[in-house]
N, CA, C and O atoms as a MOPAC input file, in Angstrom:
PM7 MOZYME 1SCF
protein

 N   -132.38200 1   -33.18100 1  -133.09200 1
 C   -131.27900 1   -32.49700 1  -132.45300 1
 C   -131.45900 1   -31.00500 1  -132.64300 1
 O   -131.38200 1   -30.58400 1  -133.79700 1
 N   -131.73000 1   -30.00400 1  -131.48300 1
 C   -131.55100 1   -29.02900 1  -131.73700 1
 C   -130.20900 1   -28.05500 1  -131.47500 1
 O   -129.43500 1   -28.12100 1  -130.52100 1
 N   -130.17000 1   -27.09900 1  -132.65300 1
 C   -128.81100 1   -26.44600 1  -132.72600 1
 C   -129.06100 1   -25.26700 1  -132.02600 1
 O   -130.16700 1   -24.73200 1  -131.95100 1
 N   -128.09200 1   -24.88700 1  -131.54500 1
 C   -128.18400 1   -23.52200 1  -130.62100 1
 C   -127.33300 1   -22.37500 1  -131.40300 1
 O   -126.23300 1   -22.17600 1  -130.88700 1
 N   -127.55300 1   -21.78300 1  -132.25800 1
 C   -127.07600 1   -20.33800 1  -132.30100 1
 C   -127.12300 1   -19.41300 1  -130.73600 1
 O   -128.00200 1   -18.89200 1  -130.04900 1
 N   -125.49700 1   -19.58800 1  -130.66400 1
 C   -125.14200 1   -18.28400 1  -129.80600 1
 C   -125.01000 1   -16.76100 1  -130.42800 1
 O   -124.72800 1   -16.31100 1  -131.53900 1
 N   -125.29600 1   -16.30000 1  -129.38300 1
 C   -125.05900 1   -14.46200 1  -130.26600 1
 C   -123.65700 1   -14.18100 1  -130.30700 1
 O   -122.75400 1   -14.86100 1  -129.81900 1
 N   -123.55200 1   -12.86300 1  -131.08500 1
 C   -121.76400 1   -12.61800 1  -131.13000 1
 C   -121.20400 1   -12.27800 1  -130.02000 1
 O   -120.01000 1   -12.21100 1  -129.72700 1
 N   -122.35900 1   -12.01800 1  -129.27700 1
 C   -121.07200 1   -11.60500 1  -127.52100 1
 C   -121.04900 1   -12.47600 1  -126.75700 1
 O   -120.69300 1   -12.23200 1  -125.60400 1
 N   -121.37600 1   -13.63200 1  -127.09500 1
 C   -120.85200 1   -14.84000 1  -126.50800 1
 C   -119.53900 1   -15.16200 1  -126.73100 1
 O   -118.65600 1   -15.31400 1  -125.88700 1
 N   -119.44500 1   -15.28500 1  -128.29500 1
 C   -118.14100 1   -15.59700 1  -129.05000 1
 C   -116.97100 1   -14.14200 1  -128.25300 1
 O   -115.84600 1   -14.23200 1  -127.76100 1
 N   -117.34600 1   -13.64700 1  -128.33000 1
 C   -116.50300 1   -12.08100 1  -128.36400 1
 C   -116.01200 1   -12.21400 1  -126.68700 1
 O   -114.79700 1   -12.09400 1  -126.52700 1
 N   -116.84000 1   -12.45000 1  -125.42400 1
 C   -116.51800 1   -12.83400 1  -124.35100 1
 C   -115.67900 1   -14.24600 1  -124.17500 1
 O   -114.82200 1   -14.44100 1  -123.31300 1
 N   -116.11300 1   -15.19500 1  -125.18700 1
 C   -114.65000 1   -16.21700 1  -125.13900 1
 C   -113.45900 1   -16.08900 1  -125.54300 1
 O   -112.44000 1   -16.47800 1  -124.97400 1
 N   -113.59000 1   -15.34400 1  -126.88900 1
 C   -112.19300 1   -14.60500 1  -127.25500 1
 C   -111.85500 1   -14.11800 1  -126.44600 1
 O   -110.82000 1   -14.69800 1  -126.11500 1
 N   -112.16400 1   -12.84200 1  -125.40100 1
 C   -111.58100 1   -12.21900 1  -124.69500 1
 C   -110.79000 1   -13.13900 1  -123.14900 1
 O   -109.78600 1   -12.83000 1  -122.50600 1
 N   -111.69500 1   -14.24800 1  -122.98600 1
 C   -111.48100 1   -15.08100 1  -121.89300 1
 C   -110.16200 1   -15.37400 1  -122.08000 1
 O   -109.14600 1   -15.11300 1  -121.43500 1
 N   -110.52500 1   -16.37800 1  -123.78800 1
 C   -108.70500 1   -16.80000 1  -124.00800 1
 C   -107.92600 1   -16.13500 1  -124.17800 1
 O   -106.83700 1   -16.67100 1  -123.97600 1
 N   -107.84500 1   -14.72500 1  -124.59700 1
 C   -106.67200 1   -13.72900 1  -124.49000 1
 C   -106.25400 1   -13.67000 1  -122.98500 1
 O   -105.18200 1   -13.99900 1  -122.47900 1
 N   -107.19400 1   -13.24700 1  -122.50000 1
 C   -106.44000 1   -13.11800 1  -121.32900 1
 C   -105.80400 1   -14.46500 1  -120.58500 1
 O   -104.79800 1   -14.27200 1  -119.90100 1
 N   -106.40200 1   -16.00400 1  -120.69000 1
 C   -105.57800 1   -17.00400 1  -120.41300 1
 C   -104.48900 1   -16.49500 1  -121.04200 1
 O   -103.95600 1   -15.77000 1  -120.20200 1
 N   -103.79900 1   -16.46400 1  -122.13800 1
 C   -103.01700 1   -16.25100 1  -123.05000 1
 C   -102.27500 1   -15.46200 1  -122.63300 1
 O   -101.14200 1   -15.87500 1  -122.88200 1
 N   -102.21600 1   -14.03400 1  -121.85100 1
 C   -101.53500 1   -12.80400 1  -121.34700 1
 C   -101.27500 1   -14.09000 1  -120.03300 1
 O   -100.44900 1   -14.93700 1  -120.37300 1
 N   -101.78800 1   -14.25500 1  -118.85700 1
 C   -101.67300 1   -15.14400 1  -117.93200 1
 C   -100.65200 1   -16.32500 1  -117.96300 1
 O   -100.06900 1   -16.69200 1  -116.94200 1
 N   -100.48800 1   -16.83000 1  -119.03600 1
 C    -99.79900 1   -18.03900 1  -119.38700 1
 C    -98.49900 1   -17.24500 1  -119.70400 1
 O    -97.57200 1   -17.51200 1  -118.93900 1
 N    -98.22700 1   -16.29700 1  -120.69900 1
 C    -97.06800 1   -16.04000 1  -120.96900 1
 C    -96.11400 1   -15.21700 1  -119.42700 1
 O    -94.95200 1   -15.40500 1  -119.06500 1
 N    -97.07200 1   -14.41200 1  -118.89700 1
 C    -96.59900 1   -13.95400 1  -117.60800 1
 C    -96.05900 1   -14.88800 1  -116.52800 1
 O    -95.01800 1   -14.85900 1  -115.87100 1
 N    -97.21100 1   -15.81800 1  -116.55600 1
 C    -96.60000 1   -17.47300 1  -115.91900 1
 C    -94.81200 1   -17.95400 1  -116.46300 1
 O    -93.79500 1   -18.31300 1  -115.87000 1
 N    -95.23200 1   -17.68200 1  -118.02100 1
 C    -93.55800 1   -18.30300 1  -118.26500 1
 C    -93.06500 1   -17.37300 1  -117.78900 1
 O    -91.92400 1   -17.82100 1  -117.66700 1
 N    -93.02800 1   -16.60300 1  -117.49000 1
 C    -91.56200 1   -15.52300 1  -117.09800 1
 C    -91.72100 1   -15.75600 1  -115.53200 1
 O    -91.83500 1   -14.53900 1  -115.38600 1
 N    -91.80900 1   -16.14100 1  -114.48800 1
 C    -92.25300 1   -15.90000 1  -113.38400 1
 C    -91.15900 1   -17.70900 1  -112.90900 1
 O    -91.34100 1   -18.80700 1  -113.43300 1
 N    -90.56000 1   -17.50300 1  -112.26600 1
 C    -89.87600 1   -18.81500 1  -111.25900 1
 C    -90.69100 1   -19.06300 1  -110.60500 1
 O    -91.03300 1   -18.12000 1  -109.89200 1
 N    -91.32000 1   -20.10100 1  -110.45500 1
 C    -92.45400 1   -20.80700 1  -109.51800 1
 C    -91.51800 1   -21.81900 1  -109.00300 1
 O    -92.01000 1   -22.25100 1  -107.96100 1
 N    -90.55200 1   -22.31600 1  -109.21600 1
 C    -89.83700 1   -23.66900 1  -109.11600 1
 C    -90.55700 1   -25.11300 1  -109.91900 1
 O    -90.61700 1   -25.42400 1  -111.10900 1
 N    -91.03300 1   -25.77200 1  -108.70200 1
 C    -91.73900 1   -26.89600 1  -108.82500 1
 C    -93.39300 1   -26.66300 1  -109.55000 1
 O    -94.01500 1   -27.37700 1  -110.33700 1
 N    -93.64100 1   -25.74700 1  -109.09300 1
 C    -95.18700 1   -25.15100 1  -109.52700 1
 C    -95.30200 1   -24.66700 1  -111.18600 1
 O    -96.32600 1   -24.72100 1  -111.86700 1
 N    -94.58900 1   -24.41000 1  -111.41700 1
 C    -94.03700 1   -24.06900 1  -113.01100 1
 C    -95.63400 1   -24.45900 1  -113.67600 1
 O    -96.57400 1   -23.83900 1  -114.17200 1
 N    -95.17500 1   -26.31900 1  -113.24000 1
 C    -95.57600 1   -27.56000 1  -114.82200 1
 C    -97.55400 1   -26.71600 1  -114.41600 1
 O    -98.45500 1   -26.10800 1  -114.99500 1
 N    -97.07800 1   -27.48000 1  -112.59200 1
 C    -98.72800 1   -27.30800 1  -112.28000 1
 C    -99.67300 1   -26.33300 1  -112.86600 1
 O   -100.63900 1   -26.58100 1  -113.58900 1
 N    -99.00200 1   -24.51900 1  -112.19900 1
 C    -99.63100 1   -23.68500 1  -112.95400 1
 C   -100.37000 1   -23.63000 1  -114.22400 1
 O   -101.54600 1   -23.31800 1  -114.40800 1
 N    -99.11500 1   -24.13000 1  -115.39400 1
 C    -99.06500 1   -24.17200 1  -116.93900 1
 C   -100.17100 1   -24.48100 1  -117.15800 1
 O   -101.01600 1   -23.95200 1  -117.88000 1
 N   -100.22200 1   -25.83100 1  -116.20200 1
 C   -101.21700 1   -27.38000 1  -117.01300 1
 C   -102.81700 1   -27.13500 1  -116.43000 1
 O   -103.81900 1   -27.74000 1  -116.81000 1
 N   -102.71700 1   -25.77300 1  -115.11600 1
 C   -104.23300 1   -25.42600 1  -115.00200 1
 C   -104.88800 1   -24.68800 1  -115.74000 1
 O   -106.04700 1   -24.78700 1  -116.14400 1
 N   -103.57400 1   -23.40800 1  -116.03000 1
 C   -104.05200 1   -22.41200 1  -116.99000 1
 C   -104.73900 1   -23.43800 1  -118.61600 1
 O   -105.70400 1   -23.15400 1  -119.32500 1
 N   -103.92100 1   -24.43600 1  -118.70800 1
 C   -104.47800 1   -24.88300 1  -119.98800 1
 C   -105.42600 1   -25.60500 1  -119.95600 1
 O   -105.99900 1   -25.97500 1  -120.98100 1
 N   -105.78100 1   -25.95100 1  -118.75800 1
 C   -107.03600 1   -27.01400 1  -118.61900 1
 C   -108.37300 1   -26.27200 1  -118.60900 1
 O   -109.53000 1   -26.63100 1  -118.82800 1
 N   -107.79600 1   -25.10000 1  -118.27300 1
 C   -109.16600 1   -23.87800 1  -117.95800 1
 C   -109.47900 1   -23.41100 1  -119.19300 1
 O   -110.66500 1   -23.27400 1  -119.49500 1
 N   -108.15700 1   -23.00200 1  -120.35900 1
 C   -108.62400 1   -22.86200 1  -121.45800 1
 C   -108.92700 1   -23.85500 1  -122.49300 1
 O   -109.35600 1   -23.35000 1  -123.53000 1
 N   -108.81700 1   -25.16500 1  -122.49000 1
 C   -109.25700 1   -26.19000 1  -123.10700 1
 C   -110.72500 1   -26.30300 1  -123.07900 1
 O   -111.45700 1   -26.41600 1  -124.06300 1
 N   -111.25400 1   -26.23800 1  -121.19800 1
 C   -112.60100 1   -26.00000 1  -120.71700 1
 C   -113.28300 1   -24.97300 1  -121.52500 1
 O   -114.30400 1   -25.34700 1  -122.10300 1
 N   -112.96000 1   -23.90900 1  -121.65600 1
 C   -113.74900 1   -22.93000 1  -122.44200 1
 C   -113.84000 1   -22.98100 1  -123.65200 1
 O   -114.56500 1   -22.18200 1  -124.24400 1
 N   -112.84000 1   -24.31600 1  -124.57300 1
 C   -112.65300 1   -24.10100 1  -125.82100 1
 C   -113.91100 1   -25.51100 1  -125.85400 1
 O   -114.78600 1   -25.48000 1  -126.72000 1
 N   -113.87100 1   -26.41300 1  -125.06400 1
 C   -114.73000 1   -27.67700 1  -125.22800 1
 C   -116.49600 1   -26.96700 1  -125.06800 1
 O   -117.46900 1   -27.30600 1  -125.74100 1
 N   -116.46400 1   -26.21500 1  -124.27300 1
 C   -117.64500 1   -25.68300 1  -123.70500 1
 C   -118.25300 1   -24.98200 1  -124.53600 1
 O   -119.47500 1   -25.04600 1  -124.40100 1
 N   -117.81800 1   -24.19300 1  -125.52300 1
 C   -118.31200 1   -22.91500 1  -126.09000 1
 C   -118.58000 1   -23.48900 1  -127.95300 1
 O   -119.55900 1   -23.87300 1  -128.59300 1
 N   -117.06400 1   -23.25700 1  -128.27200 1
 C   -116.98700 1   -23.91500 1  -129.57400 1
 C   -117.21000 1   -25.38400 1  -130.07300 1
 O   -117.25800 1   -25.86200 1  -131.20600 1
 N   -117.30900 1   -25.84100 1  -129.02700 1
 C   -117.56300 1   -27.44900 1  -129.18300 1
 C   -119.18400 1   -27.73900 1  -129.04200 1
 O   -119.84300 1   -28.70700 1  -129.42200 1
 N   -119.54400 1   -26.63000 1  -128.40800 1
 C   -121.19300 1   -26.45000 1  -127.95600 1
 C   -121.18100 1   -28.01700 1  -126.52400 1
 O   -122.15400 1   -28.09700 1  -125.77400 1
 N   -120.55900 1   -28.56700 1  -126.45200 1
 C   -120.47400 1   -29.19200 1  -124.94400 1
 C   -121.74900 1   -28.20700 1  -123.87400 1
 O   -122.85400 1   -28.74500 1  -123.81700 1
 N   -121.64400 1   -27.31800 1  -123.35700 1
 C   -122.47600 1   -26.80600 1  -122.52700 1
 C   -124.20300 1   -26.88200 1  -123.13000 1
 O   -124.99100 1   -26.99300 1  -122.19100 1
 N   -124.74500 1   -26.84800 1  -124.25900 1
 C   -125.39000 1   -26.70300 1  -124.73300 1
 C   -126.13100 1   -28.58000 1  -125.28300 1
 O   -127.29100 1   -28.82000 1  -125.61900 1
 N   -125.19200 1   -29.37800 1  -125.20500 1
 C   -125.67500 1   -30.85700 1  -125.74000 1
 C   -125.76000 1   -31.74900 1  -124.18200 1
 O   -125.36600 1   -31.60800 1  -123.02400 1
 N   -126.53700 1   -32.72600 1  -125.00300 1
 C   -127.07500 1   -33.64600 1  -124.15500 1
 C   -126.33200 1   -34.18100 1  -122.76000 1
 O   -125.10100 1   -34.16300 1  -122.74100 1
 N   -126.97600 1   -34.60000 1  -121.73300 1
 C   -125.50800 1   -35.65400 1  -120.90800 1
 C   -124.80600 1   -36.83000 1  -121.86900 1
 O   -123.60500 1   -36.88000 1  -122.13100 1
 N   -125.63500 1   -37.58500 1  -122.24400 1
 C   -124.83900 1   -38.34300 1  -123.19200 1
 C   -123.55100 1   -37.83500 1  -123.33500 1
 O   -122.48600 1   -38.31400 1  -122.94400 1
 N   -123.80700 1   -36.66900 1  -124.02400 1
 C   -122.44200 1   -36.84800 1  -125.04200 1
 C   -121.43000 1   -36.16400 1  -124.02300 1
 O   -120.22600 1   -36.39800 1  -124.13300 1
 N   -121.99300 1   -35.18400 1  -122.87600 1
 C   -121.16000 1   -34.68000 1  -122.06200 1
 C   -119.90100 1   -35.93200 1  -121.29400 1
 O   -118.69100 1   -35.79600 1  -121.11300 1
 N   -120.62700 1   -36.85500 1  -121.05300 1
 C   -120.57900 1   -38.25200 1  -120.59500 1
 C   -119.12000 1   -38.97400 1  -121.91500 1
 O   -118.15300 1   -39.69500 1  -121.66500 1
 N   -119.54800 1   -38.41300 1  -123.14500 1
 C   -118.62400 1   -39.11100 1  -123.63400 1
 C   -117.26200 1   -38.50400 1  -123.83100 1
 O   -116.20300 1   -39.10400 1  -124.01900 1
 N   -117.48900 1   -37.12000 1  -123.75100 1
 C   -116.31000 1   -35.94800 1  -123.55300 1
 C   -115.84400 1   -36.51100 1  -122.62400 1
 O   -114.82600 1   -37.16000 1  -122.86700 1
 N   -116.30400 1   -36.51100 1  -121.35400 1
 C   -115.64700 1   -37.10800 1  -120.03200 1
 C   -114.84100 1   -38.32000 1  -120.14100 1
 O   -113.68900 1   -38.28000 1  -119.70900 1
 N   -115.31900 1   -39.45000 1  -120.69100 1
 C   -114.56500 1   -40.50100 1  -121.50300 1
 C   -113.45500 1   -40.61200 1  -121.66000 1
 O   -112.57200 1   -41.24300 1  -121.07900 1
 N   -113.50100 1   -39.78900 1  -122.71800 1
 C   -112.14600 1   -39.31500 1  -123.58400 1
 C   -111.02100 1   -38.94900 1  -122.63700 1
 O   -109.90000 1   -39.45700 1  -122.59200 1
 N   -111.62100 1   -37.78100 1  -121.73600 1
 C   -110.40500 1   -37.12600 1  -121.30500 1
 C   -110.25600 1   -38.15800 1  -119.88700 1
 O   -109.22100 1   -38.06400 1  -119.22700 1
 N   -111.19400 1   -39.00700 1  -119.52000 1
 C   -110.66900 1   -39.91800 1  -118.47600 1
 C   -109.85100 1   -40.97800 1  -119.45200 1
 O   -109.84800 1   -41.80200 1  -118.53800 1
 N   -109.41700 1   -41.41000 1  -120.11300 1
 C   -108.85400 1   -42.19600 1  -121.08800 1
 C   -107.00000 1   -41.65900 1  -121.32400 1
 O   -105.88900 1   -42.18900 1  -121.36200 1
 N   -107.67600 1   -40.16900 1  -121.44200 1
 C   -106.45400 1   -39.68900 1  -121.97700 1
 C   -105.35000 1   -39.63700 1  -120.19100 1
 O   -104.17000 1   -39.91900 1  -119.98300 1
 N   -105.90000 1   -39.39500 1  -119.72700 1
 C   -105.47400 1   -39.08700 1  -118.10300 1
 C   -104.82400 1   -40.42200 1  -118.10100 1
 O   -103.61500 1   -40.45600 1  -117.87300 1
 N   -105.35200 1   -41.32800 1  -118.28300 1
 C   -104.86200 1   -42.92100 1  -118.01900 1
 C   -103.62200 1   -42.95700 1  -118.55100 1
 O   -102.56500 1   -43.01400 1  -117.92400 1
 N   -103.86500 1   -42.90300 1  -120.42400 1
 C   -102.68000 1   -43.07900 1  -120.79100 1
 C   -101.28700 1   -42.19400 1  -120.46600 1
 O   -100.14500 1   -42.65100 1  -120.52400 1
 N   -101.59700 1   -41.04100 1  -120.16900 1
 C   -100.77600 1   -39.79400 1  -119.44300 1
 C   -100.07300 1   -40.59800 1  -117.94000 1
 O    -98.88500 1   -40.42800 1  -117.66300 1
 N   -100.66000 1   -41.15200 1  -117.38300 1
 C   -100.06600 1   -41.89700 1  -116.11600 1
 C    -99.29700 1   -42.85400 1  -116.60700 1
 O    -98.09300 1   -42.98200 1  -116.38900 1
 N   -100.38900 1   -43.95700 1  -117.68400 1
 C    -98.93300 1   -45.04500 1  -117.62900 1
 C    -97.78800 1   -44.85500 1  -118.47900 1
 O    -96.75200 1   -45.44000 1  -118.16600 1
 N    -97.81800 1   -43.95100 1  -119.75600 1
 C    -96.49700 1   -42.71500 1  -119.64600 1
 C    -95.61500 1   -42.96900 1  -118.38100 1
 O    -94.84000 1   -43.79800 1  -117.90400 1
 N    -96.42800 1   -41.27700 1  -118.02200 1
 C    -95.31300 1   -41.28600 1  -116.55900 1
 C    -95.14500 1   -42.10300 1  -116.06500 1
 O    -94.05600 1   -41.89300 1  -115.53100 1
 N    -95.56400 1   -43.34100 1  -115.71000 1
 C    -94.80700 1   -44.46200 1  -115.01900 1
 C    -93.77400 1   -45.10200 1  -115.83300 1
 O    -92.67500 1   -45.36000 1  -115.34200 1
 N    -94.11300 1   -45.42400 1  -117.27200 1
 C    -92.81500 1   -46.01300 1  -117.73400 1
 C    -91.68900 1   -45.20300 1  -118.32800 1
 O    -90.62800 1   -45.72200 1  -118.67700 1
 N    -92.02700 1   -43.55600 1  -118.46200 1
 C    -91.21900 1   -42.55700 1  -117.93900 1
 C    -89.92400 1   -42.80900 1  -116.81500 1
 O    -88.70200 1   -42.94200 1  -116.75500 1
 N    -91.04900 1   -42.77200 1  -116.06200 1
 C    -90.04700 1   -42.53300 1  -114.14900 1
 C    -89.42400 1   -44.18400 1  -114.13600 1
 O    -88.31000 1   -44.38900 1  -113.65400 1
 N    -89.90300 1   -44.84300 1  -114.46800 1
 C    -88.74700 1   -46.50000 1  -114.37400 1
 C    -87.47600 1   -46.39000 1  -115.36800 1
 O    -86.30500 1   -46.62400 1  -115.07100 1
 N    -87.86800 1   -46.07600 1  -116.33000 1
 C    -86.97200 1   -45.86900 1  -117.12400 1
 C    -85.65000 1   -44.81300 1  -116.84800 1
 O    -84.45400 1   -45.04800 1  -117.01800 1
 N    -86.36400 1   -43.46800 1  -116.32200 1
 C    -85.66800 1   -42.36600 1  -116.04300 1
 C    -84.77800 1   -42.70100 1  -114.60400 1
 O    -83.64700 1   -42.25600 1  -114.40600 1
 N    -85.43300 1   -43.46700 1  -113.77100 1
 C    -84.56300 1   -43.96700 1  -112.64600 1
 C    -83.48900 1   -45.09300 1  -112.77000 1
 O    -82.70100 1   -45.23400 1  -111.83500 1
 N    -83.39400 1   -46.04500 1  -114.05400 1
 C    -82.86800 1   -46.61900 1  -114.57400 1
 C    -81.57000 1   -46.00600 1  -114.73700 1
 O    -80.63700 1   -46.19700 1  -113.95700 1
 N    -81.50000 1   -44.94200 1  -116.21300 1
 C    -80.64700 1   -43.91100 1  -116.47700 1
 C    -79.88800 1   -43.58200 1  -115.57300 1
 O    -78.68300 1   -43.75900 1  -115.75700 1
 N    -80.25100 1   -43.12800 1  -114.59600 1
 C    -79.37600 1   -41.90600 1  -113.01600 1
 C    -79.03300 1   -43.02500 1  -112.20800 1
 O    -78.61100 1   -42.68700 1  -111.10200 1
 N    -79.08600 1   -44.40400 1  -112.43600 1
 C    -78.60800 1   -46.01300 1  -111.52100 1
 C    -79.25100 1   -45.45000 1  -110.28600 1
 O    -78.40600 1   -45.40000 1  -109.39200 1
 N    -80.62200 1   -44.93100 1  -109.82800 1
 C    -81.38400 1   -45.37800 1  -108.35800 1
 C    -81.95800 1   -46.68300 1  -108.26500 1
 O    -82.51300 1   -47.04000 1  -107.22600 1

C-alpha cells in the first residue's frame, strides 16, 4: 500500500475551501429560500463532506476498491434516510388525520 504525503498547500487550499463552504452555509441560513432552504443546506454539506472524504480521508488518492466501498456506505445510508422518511411521512400524516 502506498501512502501519499500531500504538501501543505493542499491542506491549506482545503481549509480555505471549507471556510468558505462555511461563510456560504451561514449566509444560506439567513437568506428565505422557502422550500429550497433543506435542499440548499444539504448540497452545501454534501460538497463539504466531498472534500472532507476526498482529501483527509485520502479517498482521491486509494484504490477503486475502496472508493467502491465509500460508495457503499453512503448508498446504504441514503436507503436508510428514505425508509426514515417514509415511516416519518405515514406517521406524520397519521397525526394531521389525512
Amino acid at each position: 500500500m502506498s501512502v501519499h504525503i500531500l504538501p501543505v498547500k493542499v491542506y491549506v487550499r482545503v481549509f480555505v475551501a471549507l471556510m468558505v463552504g462555511l461563510a456560504i452555509t451561514v449566509w444560506v441560513a439567513t437568506q428565505d429560500l422557502g422550500t429550497w432552504n433543506t435542499i440548499v443546506a444539504m448540497t452545501i454539506a454534501v460538497a463539504k463532506a466531498m472534500v472532507v472524504a476526498l482529501f483527509f480521508m485520502h479517498l482521491r488518492y486509494s484504490s477503486r476498491l475502496t472508493m467502491i466501498w465509500a460508495g457503499a456506505g453512503v448508498f446504504f445510508l441514503l436507503i436508510l434516510f428514505a425508509l426514515t422518511m417514509g415511516d416519518f411521512d405515514t406517521r406524520w400524516f397519521q397525526v394531521k388525520g389525512w
